[in-house]
N, C-alpha and C positions, 0 to 999 in steps of 0.2 A: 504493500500500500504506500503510495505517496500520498501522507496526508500536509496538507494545506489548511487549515482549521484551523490555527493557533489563535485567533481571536477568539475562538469559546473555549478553546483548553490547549495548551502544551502539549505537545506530544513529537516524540520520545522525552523523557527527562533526563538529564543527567545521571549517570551510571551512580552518580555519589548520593544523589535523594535516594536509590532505590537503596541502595546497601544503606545507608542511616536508618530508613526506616525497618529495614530488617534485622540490623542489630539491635535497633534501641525495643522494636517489639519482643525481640527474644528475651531482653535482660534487662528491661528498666522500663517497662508498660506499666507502671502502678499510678496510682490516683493521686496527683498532686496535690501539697498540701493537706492529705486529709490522715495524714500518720508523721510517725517521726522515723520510720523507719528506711534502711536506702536505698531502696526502690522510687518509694512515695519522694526522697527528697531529690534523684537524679530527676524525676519527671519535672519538681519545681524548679530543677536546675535548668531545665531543658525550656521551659517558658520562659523562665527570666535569662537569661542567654539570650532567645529571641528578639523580645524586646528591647535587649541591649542596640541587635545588629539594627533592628528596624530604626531605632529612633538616633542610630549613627549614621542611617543609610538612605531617611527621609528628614534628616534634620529637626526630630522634632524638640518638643519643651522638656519631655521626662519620658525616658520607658514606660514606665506606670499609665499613661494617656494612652497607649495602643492597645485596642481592645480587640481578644481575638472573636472571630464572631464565625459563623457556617459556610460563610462567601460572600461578595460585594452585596447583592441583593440583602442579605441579612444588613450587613454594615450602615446598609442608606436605609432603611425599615428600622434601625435603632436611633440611626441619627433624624429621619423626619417627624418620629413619633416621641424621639423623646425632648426635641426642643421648640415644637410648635403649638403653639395653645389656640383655643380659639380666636379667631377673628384677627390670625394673624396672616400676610401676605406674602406668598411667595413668588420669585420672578426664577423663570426656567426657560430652556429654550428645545426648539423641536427637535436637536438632534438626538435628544434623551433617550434611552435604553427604557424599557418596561418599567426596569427595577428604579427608576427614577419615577416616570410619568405616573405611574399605576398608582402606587402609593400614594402620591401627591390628587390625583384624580379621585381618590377614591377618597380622599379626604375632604376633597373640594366640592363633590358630591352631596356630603353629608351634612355640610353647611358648613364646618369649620373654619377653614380656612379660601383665603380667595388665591388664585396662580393667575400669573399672565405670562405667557409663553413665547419667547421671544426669538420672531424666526431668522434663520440664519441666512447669508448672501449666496449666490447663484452657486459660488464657490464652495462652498461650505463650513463657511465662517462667520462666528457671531462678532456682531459691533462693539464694542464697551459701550460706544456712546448710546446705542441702543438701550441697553441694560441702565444705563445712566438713568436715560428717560421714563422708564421705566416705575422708576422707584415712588413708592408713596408714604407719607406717616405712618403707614401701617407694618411697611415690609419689615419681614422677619429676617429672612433666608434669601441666598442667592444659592440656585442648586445647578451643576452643571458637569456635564463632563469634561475633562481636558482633551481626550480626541474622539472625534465620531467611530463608534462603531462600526456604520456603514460607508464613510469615508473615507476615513484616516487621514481626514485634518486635525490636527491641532491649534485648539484655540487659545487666545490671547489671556489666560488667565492670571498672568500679573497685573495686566493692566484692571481687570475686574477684580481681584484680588483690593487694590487700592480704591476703588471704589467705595468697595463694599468697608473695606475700614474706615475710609474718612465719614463716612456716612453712621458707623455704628451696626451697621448688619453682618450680621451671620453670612458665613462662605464657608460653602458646602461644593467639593472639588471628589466627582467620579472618575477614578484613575483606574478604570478596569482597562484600558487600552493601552495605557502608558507608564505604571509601575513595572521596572523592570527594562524598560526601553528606554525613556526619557529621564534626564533629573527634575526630581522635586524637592525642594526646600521649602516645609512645611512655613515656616517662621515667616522668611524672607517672600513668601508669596501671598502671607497675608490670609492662610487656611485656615479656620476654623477648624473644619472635619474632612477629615479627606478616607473615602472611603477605598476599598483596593482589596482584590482577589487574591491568593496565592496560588491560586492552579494555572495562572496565565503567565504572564513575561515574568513572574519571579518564581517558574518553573517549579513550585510543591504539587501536592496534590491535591484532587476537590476535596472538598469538604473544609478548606480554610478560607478564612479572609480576615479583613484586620479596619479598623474604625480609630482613626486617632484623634482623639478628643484632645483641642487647645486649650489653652488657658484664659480660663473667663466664660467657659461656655457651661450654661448651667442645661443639663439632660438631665431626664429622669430615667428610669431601670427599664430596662426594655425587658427582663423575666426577671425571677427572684427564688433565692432556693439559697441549697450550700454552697458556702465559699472556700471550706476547709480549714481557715484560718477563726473568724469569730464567729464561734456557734451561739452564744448568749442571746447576744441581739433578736428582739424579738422581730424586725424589719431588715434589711437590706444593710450592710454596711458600708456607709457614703466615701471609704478610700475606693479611688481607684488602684487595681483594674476589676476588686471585686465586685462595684457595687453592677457591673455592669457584664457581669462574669459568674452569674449567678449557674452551676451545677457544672458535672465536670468536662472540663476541654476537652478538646481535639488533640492532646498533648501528642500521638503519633504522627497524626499529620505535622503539627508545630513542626514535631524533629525533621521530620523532610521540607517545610518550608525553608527552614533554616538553613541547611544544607544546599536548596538553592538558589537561596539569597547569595551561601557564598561562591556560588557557581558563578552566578551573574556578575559578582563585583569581581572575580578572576580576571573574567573575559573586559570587563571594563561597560558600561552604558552606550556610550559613543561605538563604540565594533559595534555592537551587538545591533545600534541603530543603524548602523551603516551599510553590515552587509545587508537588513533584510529590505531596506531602501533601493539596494541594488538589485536585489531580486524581480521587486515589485517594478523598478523600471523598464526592468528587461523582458517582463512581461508585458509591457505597457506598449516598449515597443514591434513588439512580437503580433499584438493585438491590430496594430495600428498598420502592419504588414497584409495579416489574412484579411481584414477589413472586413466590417458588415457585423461590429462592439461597438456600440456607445458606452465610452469608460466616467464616471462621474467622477465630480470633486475638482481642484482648481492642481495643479502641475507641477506649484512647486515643494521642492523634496524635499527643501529644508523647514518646512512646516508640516510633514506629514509624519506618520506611522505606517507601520509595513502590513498595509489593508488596502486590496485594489478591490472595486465592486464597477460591474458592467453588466450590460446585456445583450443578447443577441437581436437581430432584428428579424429571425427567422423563429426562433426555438425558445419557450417560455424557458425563466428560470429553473423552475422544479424538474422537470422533463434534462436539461443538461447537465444539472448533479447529478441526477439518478444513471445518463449513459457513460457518464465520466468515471463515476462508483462501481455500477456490473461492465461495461466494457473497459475499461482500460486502468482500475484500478487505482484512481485517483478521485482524494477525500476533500471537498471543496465543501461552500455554508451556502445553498441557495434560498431565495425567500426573503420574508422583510426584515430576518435579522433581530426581532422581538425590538424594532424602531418603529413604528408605523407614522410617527408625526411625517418625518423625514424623509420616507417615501411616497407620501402625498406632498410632498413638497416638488420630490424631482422627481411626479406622473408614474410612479411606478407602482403602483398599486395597481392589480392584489397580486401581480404575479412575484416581483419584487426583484432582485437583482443576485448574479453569480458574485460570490464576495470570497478572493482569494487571499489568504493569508497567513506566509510561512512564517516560520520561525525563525529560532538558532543552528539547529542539525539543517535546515531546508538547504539545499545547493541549487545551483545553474542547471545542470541537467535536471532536476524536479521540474524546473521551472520550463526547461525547453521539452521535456516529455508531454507538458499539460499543452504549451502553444502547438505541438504537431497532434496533441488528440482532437484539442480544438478548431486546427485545420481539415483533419478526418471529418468531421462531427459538420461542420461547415460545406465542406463538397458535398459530402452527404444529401 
């Protein structure tokens, strides 16, 4: 299989997550925090480790602020429910992911809170000043991603970053495309929350993700249970990371997040951006050869992420994953990508668009096996 998917999941991982987590399953799988014994305590070892690298490797205020959580969609579902109250306003924009819009929708729905959704330019890029204008007495939150999903732009999020501080709102940064790819300096870009997967560019496995809470930002518990540490309490105990860490972790997966986190920082941010930039344009102009792909998104590399989405002008979406997967063996994301704003934006609904997107392991022949399937597929 040539898989191409790495914007929903990594894949292959690094030979070194797989072996961490099969050591640490063998001989140190016990319940953090909840004994004194040294099993119980390598597992505590094994979390606060993490959180070391995390908060050396996204600049943030304190370890203790990285909360581990099931995956991004968990992370932004703790971070919109726990610091939005009634009749507060959020500003978002259409390139938003489910795990953004849903929540927020479903919220806005129910009378709570008000959104205004703020859409992006032909390119795929939001405005600041947009967002600027945007803002009301009311707003709470600024919720957005750093790069499209179905893009792979990245957007301007210092300059909203500063916004959103001189103003006093909440900034709320979905780095499920570009943890791992790009640098983030939580501090310096003016994050409040920045949510972020571990089973994508900082190659762990599902079932992680991570929610880093700045300072000042008052959330409430998004579940509540044991912490391991104070049992008395007859509520939630308000230190982070337990008050928001209520029952026990994912401490197996942690140990393989960890492992490749430090896979990532080996290889360096900038390679890892670089080759799959390289890939994606070489597909791009592979594309721009067979001809008869409309490629979306605006051109230049040095704003983008390694996500190319197009369509055919022949063969729906769904129908060219599926010949790509039984004939020839190769693993592509077709469909809306669980964006829907964003694809009524660029007419492509409901079929929705071929979205390629390698990795770290991806190479140049991946990339030219899929342009000659795609030219098969095309004479066809």
């Amino acid at each position: 299989m040539i898989y191409l998917d790495n914007a929903a999941t990594s894949f292959p991982k690094p030979e070194e997550v797989y072996q961490a987590m099969d050591q640490f399953a063998r001989h140190d799988l016990a319940n953090p925090g909840r004994a004194g014994h040294k099993m119980a305590l390598a597992a505590e070892h094994a979390l606060d480790d993490c959180r070391h690298r995390l908060n050396q490797f996204f600049h943030g205020e304190a370890p203790e602020r990285f909360i581990f959580t099931l995956n991004c969609t968990d992370a932004l579902n703790m971070a919109f429910k726990g610091v939005l109250a009634d009749g507060d306003h959020v500003i978002t924009t259409d390139l938003e992911h489910n795990s953004v819009s849903r929540p927020l929708r479903a919220m806005e729905r129910a009378g709570k809170i008000k959104v205004t959704r703020v859409t992006s330019d032909g390119g795929g890029t939001v405005d600041p000043d947009a967002i600027l204008r945007a803002i009301t007495p009311k707003t709470k939150l600024i919720a957005q991603t750093h790069a499209s999903n179905v893009l792979g732009t990245v957007q301007p999020i210092a300059a909203i970053g500063r916004i959103a501080r001189d103003h006093e709102i909440l900034f709320l940064v979905d780095a499920a495309q570009t943890a791992g790819v790009l640098p983030i300096e939580a501090q310096a870009l003016h994050v409040d929350l920045l949510a972020f997967p571990g089973h994508k560019s900082l190659l762990g496995p599902t079932g992680t993700g991570v929610l880093y809470v700045g300072p000042g930002v008052k959330i409430g518990a998004w579940r509540e249970g044991g912490t391991g540490g104070d049992s008395s309490s007859e509520t939630q105990p308000r230190e982070l990371p337990f008050f928001l860490e209520g029952g026990t972790p994912n401490v197996l997966g942690v140990a393989g997040l960890t492992a490749g986190l430090q896979y990532v920082e080996s290889q360096g941010l900038d390679a890892i951006h670089r080759r799959e930039l390289a890939l994606i344009e070489r597909l791009w102009q592979r594309l721009d050869e067979i001809g008869g792909f409309e490629v979306f998104g605006h051109r230049d590399l040095t704003q983008r992420v390694g996500v190319l989405s197009f369509r055919s002008q022949t063969l729906a979406a769904a129908e060219m994953g599926a010949i790509l997967d039984q004939a020839f063996d190769i693993a592509i994301r077709p469909g809306l990508h669980c964006a829907p704003y964003i694809h009524r934006a660029l007419g492509t609904i409901p079929d929705g668009t071929v979205r390629v997107s390698p990795g770290p392991f991806s190479t140049a022949d991946d990339i030219d096996r899929l342009a000659q399937a795609l030219q098969e597929i095309t004479n066809m």
